[in-house]
Each structure stands twice: as structure tokens, then as C-alpha cells.
C-alpha positions as CSV (number, residue, x, y, z in Angstrom):
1,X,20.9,-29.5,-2.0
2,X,20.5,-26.5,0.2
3,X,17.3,-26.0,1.4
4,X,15.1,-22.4,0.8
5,X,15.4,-22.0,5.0
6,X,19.2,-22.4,4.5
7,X,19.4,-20.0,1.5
8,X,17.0,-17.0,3.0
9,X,19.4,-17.6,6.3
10,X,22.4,-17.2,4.8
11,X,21.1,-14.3,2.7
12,X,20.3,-12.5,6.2
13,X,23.3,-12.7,7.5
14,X,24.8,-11.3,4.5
15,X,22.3,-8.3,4.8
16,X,23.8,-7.7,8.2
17,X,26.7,-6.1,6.4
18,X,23.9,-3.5,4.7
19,X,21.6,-2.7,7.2
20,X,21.0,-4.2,10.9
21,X,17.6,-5.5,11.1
22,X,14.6,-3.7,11.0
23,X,12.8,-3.7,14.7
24,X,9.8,-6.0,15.8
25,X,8.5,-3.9,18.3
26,X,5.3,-4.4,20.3
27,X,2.2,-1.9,19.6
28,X,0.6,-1.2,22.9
29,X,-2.3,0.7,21.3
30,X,-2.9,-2.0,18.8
31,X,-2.7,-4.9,21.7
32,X,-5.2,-3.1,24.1
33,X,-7.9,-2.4,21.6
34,X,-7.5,-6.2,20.3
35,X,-6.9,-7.9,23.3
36,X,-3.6,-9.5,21.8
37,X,0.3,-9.2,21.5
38,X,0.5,-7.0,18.3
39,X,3.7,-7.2,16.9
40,X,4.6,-4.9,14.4
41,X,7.7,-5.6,11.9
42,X,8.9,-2.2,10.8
43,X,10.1,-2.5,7.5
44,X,9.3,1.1,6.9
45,X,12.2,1.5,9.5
46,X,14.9,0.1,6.3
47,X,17.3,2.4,5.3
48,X,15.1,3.1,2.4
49,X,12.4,2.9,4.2
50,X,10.3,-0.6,2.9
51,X,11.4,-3.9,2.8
52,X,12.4,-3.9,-1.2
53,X,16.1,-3.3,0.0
54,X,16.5,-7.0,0.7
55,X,15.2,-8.3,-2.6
56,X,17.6,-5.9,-4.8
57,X,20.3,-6.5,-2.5
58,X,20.1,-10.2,-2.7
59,X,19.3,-10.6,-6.4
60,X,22.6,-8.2,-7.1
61,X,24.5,-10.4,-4.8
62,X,24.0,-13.4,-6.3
63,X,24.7,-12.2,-10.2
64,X,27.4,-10.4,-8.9
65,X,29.2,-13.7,-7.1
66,X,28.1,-15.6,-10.6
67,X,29.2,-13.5,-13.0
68,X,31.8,-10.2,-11.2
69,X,32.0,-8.9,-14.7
70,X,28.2,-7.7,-15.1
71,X,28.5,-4.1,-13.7
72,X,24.9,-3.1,-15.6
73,X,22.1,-3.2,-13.5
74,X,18.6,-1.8,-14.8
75,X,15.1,-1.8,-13.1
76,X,12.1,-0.1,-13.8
77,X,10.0,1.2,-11.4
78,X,8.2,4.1,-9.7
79,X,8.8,3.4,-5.5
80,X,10.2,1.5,-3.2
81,X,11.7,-1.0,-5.6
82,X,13.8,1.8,-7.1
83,X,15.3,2.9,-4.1
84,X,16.1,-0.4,-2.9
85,X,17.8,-1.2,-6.6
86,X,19.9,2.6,-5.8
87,X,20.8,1.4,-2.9
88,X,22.2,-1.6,-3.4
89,X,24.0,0.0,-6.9
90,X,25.7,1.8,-4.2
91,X,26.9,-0.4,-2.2
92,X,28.4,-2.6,-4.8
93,X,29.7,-0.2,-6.7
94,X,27.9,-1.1,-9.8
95,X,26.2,1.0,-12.7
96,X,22.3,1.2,-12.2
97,X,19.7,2.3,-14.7
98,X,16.5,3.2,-13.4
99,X,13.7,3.7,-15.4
100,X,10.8,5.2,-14.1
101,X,7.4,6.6,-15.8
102,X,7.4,10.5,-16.4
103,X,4.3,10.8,-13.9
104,X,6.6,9.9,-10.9
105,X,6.3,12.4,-8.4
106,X,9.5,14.3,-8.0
107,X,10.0,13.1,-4.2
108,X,11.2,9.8,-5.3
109,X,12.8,10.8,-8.3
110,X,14.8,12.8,-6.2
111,X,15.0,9.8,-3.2
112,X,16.1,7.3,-5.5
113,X,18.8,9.8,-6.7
114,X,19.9,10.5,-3.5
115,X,20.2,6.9,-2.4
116,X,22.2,5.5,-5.7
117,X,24.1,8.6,-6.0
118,X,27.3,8.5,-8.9
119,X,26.2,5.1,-9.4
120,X,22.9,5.2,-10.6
121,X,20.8,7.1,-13.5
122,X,17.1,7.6,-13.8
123,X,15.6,7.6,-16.9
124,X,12.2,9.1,-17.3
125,X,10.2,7.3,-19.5
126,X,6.5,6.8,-20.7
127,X,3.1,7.9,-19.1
128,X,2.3,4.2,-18.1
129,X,4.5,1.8,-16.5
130,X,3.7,-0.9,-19.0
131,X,5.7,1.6,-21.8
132,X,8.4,2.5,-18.7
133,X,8.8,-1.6,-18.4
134,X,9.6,-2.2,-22.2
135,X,11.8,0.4,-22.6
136,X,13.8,-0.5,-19.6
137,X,13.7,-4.2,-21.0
138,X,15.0,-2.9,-24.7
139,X,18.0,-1.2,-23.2
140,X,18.8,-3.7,-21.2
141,X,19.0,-6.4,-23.7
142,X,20.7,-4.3,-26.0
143,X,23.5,-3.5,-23.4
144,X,23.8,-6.5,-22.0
145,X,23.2,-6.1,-18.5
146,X,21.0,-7.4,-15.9
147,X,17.5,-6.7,-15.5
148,X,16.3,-7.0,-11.6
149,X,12.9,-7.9,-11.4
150,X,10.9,-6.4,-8.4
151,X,8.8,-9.6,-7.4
152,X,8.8,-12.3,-10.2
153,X,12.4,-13.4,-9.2
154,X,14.1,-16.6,-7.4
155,X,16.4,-14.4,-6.0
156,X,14.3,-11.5,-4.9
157,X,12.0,-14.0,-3.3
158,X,14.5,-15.5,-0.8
159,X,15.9,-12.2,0.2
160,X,12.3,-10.6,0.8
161,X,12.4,-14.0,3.1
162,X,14.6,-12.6,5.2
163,X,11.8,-10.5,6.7
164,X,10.4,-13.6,8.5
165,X,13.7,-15.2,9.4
166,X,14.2,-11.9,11.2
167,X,10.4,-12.2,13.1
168,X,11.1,-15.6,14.2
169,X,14.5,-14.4,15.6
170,X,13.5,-11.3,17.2
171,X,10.3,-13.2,18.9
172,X,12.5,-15.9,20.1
173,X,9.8,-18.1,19.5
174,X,7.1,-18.4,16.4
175,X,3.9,-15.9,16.6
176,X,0.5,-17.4,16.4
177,X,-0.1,-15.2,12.9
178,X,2.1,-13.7,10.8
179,X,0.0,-10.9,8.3
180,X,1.6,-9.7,5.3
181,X,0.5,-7.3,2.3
182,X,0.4,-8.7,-1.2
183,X,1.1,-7.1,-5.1
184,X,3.8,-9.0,-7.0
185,X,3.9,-11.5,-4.2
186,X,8.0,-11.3,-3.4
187,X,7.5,-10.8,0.5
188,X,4.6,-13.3,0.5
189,X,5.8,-15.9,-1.0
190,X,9.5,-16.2,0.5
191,X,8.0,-15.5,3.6
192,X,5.6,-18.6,3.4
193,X,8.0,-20.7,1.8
194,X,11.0,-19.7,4.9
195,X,7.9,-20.0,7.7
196,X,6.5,-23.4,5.6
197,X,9.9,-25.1,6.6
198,X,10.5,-24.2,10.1
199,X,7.6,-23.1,11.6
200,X,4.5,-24.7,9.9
201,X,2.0,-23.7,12.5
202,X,2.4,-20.2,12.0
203,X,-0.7,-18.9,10.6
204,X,-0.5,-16.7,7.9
205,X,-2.9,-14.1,6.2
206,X,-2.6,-12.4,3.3
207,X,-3.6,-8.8,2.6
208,X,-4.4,-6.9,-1.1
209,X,-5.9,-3.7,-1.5
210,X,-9.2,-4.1,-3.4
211,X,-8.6,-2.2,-6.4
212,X,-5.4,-4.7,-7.0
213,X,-6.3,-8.0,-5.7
214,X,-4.3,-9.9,-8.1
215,X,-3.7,-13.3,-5.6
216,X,-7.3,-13.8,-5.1
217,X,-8.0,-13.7,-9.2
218,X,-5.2,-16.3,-9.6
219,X,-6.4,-18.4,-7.0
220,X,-10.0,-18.8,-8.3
221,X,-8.6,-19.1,-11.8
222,X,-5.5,-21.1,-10.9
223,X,-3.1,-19.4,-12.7
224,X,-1.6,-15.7,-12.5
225,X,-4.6,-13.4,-14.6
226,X,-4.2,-10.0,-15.4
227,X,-7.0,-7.6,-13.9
228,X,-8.3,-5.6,-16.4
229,X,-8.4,-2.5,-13.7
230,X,-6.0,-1.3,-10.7
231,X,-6.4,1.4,-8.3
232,X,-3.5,3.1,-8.3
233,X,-3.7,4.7,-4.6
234,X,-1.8,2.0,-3.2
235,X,0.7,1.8,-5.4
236,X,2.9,-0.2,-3.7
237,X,1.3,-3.4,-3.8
238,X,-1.2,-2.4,-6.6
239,X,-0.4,-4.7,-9.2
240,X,-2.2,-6.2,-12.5
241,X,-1.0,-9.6,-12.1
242,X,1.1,-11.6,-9.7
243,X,4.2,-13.1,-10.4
244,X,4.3,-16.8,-11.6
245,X,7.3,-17.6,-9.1
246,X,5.1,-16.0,-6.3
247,X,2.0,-17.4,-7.3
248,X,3.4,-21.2,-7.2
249,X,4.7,-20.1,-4.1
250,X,1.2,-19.3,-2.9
251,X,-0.7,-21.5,-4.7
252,X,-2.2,-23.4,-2.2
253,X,-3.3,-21.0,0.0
254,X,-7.2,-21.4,1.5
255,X,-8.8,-17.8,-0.3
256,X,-10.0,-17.5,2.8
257,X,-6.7,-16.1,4.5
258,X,-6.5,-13.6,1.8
259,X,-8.3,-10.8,3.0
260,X,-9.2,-6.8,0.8
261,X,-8.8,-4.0,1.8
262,X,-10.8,-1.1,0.8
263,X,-8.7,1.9,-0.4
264,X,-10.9,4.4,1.8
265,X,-10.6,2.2,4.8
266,X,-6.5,2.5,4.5
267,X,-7.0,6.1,4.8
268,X,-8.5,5.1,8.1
269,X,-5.9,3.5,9.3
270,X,-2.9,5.2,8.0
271,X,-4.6,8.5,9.7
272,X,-4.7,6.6,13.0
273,X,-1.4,5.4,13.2
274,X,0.1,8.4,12.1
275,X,-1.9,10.8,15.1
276,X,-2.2,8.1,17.7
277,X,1.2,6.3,17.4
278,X,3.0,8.7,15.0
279,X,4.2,6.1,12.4
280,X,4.4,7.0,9.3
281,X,2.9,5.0,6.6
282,X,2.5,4.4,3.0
283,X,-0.7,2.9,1.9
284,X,0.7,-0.7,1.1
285,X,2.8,-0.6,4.7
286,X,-0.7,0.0,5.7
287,X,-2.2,-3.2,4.8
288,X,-1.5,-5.7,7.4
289,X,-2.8,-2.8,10.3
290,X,-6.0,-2.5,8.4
291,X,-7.4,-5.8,8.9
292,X,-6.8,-6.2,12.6
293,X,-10.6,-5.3,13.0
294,X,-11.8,-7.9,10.6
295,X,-9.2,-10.6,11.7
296,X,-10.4,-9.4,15.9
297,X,-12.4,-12.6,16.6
298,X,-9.1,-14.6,15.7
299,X,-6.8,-13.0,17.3
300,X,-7.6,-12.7,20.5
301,X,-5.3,-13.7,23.4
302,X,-3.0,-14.2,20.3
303,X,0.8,-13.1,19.6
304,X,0.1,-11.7,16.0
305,X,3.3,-10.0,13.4
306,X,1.7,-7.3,11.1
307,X,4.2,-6.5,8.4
308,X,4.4,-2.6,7.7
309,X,5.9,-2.8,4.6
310,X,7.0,1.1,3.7
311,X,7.0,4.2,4.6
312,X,7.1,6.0,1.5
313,X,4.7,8.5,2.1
314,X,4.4,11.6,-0.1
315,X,2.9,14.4,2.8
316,X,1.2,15.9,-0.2
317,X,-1.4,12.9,-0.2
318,X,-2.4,13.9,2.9
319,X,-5.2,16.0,2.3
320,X,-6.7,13.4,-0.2
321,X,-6.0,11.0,2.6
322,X,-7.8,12.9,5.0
323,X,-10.7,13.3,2.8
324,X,-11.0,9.7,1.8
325,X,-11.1,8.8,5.8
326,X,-13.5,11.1,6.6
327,X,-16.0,10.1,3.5
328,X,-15.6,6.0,4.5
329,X,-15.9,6.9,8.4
330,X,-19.1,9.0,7.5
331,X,-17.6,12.0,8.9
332,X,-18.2,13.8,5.6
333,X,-20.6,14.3,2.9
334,X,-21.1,15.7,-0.5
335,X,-24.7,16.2,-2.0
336,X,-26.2,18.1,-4.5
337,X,-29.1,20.5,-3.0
338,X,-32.2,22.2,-5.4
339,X,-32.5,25.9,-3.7
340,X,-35.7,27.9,-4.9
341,X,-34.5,31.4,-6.0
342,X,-35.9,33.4,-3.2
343,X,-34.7,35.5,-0.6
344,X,-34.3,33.3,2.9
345,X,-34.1,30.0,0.7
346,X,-30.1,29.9,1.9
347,X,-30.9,31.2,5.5
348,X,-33.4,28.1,5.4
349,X,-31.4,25.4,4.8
350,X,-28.6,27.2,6.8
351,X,-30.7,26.7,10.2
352,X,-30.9,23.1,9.7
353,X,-27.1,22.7,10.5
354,X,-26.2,21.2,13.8
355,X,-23.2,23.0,16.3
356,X,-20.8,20.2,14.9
357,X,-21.7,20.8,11.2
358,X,-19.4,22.5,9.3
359,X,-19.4,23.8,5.5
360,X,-16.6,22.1,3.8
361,X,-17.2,22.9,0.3
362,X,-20.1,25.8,-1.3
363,X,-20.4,26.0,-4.7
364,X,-23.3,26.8,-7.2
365,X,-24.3,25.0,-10.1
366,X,-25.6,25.4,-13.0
367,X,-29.6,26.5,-13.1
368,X,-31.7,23.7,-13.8
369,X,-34.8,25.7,-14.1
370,X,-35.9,29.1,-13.4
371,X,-37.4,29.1,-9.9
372,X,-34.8,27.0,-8.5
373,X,-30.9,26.6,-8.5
374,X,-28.6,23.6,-7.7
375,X,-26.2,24.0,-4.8
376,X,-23.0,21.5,-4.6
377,X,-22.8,20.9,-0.4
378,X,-19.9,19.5,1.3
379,X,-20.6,19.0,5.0
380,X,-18.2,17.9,7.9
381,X,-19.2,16.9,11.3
382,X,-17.9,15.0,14.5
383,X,-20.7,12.1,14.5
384,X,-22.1,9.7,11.9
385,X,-25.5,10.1,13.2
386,X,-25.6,13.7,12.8
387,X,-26.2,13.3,9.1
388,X,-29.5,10.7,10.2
389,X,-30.8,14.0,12.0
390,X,-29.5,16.2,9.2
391,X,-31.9,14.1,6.5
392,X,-34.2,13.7,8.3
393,X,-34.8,17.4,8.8
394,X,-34.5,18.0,4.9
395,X,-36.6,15.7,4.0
396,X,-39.4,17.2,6.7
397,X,-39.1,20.6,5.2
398,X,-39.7,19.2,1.9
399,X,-35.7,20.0,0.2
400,X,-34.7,18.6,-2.6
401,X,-31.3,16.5,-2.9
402,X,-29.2,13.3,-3.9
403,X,-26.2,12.0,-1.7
404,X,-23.2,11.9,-4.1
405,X,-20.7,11.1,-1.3
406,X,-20.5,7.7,-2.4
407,X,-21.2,8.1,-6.6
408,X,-17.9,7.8,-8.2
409,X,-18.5,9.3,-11.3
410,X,-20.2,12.3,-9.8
411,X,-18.1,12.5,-7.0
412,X,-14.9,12.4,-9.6
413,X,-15.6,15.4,-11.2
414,X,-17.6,18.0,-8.8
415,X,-15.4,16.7,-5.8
């Protein structure tokens, strides 16, 4: 019987007639500031720029070679799974229908178009993935074709493998820590099950965003659970519930190598590689960079891999991006200020500001009383502390106000 490292190599080499593979490059910023060989694997370098290519491809391979009459491909999906699925379609010179919810942003409506071309329509469908899935599902079954699954998928698994046959190859040798993002678990798991078999000492730690932490639910209930809420801002690896082929995959991994990440920390990070190094990121390609400074005691003198996963990044997130950085750095506040209604109140509060304090956002609310009026006060500046001196000097001229920087609810609907 062939053995998974035998499978996920011979599904490389089969890639190798798709795409070369995608460079393992050093990061001289990154090893400097951690004192290690950081390594990054830059799957956001694919020719669809994130490592779902090699899933699709390898899943359509195999059903093709098993059955070269099924021509009817159909996926659902609102990213990088997508593409990857066009893509392949292409390539084979099969039919490919791609579902996707009507809320997709028209950048990868139009990316997945391109990259399918003739071969490939996109079908807009439901608000909410969970109505794009079933109809997607529905057709399929009543065409008879062949539903590719983006995570939850023998197949898919050992060609997302192909990620680490390609680090160990590139390295010439195995790292001391390979760190890879986690949603449905495709990547993770056929990466741990290809490292598992040839290079067991390879250390491995697993990264979810917060909002979608799906692994770490299943591995304190021991079973795949579905999260009753997922942030949605890094939506390629937020997902609701891990894959049952992934999860017995990753099963007995410690919790304690599977590390969150805080959606405004990402911002952080993507902001800093794209300004210092210039690589661009999506959030989820983002994950394995972002926990370098929690991982920095471990690593140390270290050869570490951090997967970047995609590049898929829609430039008009930036300005949310930006803001989100700024707010989880402390760089920027929001609070709600009580002015009394007099001439000079304004001028007042106006004198407190520092030379690196800027007025991001002005706006008045409604009157809460008659002698005094509420203000809503975005403020920007260069330095954490300045906001310690800024308080302080409210609070000794006796203003009134509430932080609602970090309030969600508040911060939701006046920010």
C-alpha cells in the first residue's frame, strides 16, 4: 500500500507540470528582529496567488484518471478556493461551476473568471455561504457531476501536502518549526501527516484567527463542533467547523501548539510586511508572520518555515486595515467628550492636544442636556503614551468622557 509521503510526492511532481514551486525564501527583517532563520514559504507567490491551487488541482486529477468521463466540476466558494478550482478547470479542459454568495466582492468574481475563462461559470447565489453551499450541492447532484470540496477531502489533503514536500526540498534539510494557518484544516493536516512520516522532529504550530478558532473547539471537545460565531475578516481560514478528515488528521495535536490570533493584531502585521518588506498579504497568509512575537522565546537561534498562505488582498480593505492597526497598536482613539455650551469650551479642550495629536474624526452628537453637548473625538498620534498625558490632562481640568476605542457595540455604529 502506498504510503501518504509517497502519494503527496508523486502528486508534486505532477504539479510541476501546472506551476513550478512556489519560493522558500529567507526574510532578513524577520530573522534579525527574532534572532533566527525565518523562512518564509510564499504560497501567495502561486499562480493564483494561495496555496488552494494544489488541492483543486489534485482532487481533479485524481477523479479525472478514475472516471475521464466526468467533465462537471462544481465548488462553492467566495476566495482562494475558487480560483484555484478555475484554474485547474482550465487546465483540464473540464466544465466548472462556481458558486459563490452574491456578497462577493466583484474583485474575485472577476479573478476567478479570468482564471477559468470558457471553462468555468460563476453562479451568484445566496447572501450566506451556508445557502451558496446547498445550492451548489443540489445542482450538482442533480447533474451528476463532481463536487470538490475545499478542505474536508482525501484528495485535497494530500495535494495541500505538497506545500511541505516542497519546504523540505527547498531547505535541503528539515527546519526546526514549520508554522502554518488553520480553517478547514486541508494545508494542516496533509502537511502534518507528509512531515509525521519523514521528518518527525519538525515542530509544528498551528495558527487560527480568533474569531474562527475552529481546531482548538474540536480539540477540547474531541470532535469537529460548529462555533456558533465567526469573524469574517479573515476569511480565508475563518471557518465554523473543521473538517472531519482534517480534524483526525490533527487530532492529537498538544492545544498548546495551536496558537490565536487577534484580528486587529493581523492588521499589524499585514501593515508591516507590506511597508517594510512590500509583500502583499491577505489576512489568513498573514497568520503564521503574526505569531513570530509570541513563538520569540522558542525560536531563537532556530531555522523556522512560516507558511504565507495568500495574497488575495482586496486594496480596498486597506483603510479598514489601517484603522484596525492603529486602534490595537494604541496609535488611535475614539471617545465620546461632554462640551459645556459656552464660547472657548472647544478652544479648551483644543489646547490640551500634543504636536503629534491629530483630529481624525469631529462630529457632534446629539444634546444630552441643555448646558452641555456630546462631542464624538477620534484622535491619532505617533506614541502610545501620548494618550496617558492626554487623560491625564482631561481628567485635571475636570472634562467629561468615556473611551469607546475598544467597545464594540459603540464603536460599531458611531465609528
Amino acid at each position: 500500500m502506498t504510503s501518504f509521503a509517497d502519494a503527496a510526492l508523486a502528486a508534486t511532481a505532477r504539479m510541476r507540470g501546472l506551476f513550478p514551486p512556489t519560493p522558500c525564501l529567507r526574510n532578513d527583517f524577520l530573522s534579525e528582529k527574532f534572532g533566527a532563520e525565518i523562512w518564509l514559504k510564499r504560497e501567495d507567490l502561486s499562480p493564483v496567488r494561495s496555496y488552494k491551487i494544489r488541492g483543486a488541482f489534485n482532487a481533479m486529477r485524481k477523479v479525472r484518471a478514475n472516471d475521464p468521463a466526468q467533465e462537471q466540476f462544481v465548488c462553492a466558494s467566495a476566495g482562494n478556493h475558487a480560483q484555484g478550482v478555475a484554474f485547474a478547470c482550465r487546465h483540464f479542459g473540464v466544465r466548472g461551476t462556481i458558486y459563490m454568495p452574491v456578497t462577493t466582492p466583484q474583485q474575485k468574481i472577476h479573478k476567478t473568471r479570468t482564471f477559468g475563462g470558457d471553462s468555468i461559470e460563476v453562479r451568484l447565489v445566496g447572501d450566506y455561504f451556508d445557502d451558496t453551499l446547498a445550492a451548489a450541492q443540489a445542482w450538482c447532484a442533480e447533474v451528476g457531476g463532481h463536487f470538490l470540496a475545499p478542505f474536508d477531502d482525501d484528495d485535497v489533503i494530500e495535494g495541500q501536502a505538497s506545500v511541505a514536500v516542497e519546504i523540505l526540498d527547498q531547505l535541503g534539510s528539515a527546519p526546526d518549526m514549520v508554522i502554518l494557518p488553520v480553517g478547514g484544516g486541508g494545508l494542516s493536516a496533509g502537511s502534518r501527516k507528509y512531515l509525521s512520516e519523514v521528518a518527525p522532529d519538525v515542530a509544528l504550530r498551528l495558527v487560527e484567527p480568533e474569531g474562527g478558532a475552529s481546531l482548538m473547539a474540536a480539540l477540547h471537545a474531541g470532535a469537529p463542533v460548529t462555533l456558533p460565531k465567526v469573524d469574517n475578516f479573515v476569511d480565508g481560514a475563518s471557518v465554523a467547523r473543521i473538517g472531519a478528515r482534517n480534524f483526525a488528521a490533527l487530532a492529537e495535536t498538544d492545544p498548546a501548539n495551536v496558537l490565536s490570533a487577534p484580528e486587529d493584531r493581523i492588521c499589524v502585521t499585514l501593515l508591516e510586511m507590506l511597508n517594510i518588506e512590500g509583500i502583499v498579504l491577505e489576512p489568513a497568509g498573514a497568520l503564521a508572520v503574526d505569531v513570530l512575537p509570541t513563538l520569540a522565546a522558542d525560536i531563537a537561534g532556530k531555522t523556522v518555515v512560516c507558511v504565507t498562505s495568500g495574497g488575495n488582498f482586496d486594496f480596498e480593505r486597506l483603510p479598514e486595515v489601517k484603522e484596525r492597526a492603529q486602534r490595537f497598536s494604541g496609535l488611535k482613539k475614539y471617545f465620546i467628550l461632554r462640551l459645556p455650551q459656552r464660547p472657548g469650551a472647544l478652544r479648551d479642550f483644543l489646547e490640551l492636544l500634543g504636536p503629534n495629536d491629530d483630529i481624525a474624526r469631529f462630529e457632534y452628537l446629539k444634546k444630552s442636556a441643555r448646558n452641555f453637548g456630546s462631542v464624538l473625538i477620534g484622535i491619532e498620534t505617533v506614541d502610545a503614551s501620548n494618550f496617558q498625558h492626554l487623560f491625564a490632562q482631561l481628567d485635571e481640568r475636570g472634562f467629561v468622557y468615556q473611551d469607546i476605542t475598544h467597545t464594540p457595540t459603540l464603536a460599531e455604529f458611531l465609528i
